[in-house]
N, CA, C and O of each residue as an XYZ file, in Angstrom:
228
protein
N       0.826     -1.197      0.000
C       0.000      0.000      0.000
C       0.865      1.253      0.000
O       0.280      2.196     -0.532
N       1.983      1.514      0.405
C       2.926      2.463      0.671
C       3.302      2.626     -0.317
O       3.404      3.840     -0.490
N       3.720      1.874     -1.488
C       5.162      1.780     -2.586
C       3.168      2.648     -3.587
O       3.392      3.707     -4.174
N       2.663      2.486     -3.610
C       1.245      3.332     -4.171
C       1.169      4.523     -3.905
O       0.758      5.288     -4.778
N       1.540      5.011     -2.638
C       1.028      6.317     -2.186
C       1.934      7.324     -3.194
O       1.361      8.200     -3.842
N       3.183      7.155     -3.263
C       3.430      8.150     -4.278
C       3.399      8.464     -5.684
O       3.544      9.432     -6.431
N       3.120      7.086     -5.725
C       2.488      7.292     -7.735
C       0.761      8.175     -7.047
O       0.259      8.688     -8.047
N       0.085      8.383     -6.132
C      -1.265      8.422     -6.309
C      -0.903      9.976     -6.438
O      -1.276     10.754     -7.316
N      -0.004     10.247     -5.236
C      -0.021     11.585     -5.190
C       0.835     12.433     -6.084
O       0.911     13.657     -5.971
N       1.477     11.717     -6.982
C       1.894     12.114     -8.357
C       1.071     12.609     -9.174
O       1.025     13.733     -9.674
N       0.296     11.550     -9.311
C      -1.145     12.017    -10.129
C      -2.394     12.635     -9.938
O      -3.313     12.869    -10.723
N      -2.180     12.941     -8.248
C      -2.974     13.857     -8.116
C      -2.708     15.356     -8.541
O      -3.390     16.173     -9.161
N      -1.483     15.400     -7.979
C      -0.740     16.717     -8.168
C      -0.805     16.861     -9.833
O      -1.054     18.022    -10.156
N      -0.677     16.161    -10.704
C      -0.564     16.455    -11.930
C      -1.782     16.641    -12.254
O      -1.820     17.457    -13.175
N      -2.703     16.324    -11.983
C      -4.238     16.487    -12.866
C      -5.016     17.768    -11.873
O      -5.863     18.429    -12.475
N      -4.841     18.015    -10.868
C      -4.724     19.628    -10.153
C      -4.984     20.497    -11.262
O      -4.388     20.355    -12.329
N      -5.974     21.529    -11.037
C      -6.290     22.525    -12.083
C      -4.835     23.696    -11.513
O      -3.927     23.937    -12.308
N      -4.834     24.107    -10.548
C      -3.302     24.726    -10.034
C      -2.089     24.744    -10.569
O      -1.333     25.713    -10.495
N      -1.739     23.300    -11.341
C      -0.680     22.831    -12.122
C      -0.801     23.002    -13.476
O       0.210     22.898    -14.172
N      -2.346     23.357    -14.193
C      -2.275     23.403    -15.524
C      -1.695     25.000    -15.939
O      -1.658     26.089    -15.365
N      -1.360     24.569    -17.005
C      -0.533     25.777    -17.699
C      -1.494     26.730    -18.599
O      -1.670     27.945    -18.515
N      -1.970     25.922    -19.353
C      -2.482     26.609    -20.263
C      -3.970     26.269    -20.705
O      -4.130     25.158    -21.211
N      -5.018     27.053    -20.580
C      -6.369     27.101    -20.369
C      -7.498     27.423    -21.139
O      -7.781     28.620    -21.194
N      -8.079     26.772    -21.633
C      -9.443     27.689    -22.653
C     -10.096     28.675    -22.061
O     -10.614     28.244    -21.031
N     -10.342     29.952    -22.254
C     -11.656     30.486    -21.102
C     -12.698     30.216    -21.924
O     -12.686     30.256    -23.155
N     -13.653     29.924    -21.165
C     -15.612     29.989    -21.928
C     -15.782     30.623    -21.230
O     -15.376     30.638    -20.068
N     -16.772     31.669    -22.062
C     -17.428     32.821    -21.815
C     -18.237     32.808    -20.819
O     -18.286     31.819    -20.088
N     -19.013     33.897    -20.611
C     -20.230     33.483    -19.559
C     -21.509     33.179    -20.477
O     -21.374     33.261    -21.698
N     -22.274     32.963    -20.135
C     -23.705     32.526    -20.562
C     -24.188     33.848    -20.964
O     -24.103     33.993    -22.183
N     -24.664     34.858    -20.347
C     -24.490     36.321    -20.775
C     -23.873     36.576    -21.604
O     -24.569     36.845    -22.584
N     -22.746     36.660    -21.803
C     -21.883     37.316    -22.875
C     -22.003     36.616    -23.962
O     -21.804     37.321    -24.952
N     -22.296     35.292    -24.263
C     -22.692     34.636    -25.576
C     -24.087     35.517    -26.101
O     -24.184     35.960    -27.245
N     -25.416     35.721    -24.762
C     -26.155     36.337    -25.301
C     -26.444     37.368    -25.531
O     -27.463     37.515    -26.206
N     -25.864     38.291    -25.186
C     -25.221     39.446    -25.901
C     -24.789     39.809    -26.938
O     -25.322     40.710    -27.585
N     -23.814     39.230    -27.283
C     -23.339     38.679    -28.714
C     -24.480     38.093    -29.446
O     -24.570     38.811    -30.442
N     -25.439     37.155    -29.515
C     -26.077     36.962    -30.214
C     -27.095     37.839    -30.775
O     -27.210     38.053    -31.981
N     -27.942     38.419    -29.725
C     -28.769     39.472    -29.953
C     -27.898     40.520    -30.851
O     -28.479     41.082    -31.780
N     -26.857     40.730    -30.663
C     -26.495     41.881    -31.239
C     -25.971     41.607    -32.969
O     -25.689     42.419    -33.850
N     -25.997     40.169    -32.963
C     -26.077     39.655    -34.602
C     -27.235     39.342    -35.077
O     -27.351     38.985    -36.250
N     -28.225     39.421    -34.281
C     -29.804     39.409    -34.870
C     -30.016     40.744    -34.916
O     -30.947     41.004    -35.680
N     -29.596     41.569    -34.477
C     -30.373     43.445    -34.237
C     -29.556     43.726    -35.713
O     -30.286     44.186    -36.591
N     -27.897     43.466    -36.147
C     -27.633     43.645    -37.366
C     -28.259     42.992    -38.456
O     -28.230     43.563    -39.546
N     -28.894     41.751    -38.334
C     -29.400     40.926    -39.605
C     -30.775     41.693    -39.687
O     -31.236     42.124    -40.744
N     -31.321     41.805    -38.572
C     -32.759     42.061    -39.115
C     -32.531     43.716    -39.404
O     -33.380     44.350    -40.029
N     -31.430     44.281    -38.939
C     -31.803     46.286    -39.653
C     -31.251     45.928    -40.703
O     -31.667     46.717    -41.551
N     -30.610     45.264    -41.147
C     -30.304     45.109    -42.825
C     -30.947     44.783    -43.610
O     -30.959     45.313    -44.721
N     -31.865     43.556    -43.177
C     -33.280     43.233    -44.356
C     -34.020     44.289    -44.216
O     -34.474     44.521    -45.337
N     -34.563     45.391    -43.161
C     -35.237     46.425    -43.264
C     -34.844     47.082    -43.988
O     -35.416     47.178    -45.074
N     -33.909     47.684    -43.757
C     -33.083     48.492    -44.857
C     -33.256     48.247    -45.949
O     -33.992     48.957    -46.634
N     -32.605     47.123    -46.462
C     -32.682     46.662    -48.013
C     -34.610     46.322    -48.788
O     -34.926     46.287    -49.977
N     -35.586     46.116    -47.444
C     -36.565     46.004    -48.060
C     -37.285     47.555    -47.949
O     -38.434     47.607    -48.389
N     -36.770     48.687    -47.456
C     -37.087     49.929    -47.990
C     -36.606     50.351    -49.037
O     -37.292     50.714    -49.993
N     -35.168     50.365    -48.996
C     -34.350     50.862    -50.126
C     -35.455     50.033    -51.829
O     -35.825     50.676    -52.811
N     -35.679     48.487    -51.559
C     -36.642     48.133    -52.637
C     -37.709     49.138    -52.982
O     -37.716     49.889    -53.958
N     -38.683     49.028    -51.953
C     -39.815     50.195    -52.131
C     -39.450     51.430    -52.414
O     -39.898     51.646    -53.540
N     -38.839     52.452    -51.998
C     -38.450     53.419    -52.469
C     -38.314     53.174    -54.128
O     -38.943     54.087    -54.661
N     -37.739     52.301    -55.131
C     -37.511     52.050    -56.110
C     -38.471     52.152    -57.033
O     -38.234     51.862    -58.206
């Protein structure tokens, strides 16, 4: 049981978020929807746009 304990705590220490180097961030849940709305508020004033600019014609 002993000649174990330090492989365990090898691998604990290695899989430790503390020890990682290098990290993805994800966003918050908010900030995705933020971003989204704000690519629907551009898609839809552009079909407005373009379906006045038609009528005007």
């Amino acid at each position: 049981m002993l000649h174990r304990l330090p492989i365990a705590l090898m691998l604990l220490f290695a899989a430790a978020p503390a020890g990682a180097t290098a990290s993805a961030q994800v966003p918050e849940g908010s900030s995705l929807t933020l971003f989204a709305l704000g690519v629907l508020g551009v898609i839809v004033g552009r079909r407005l746009s373009m379906r006045k600019s038609n009528k005007d014609d």
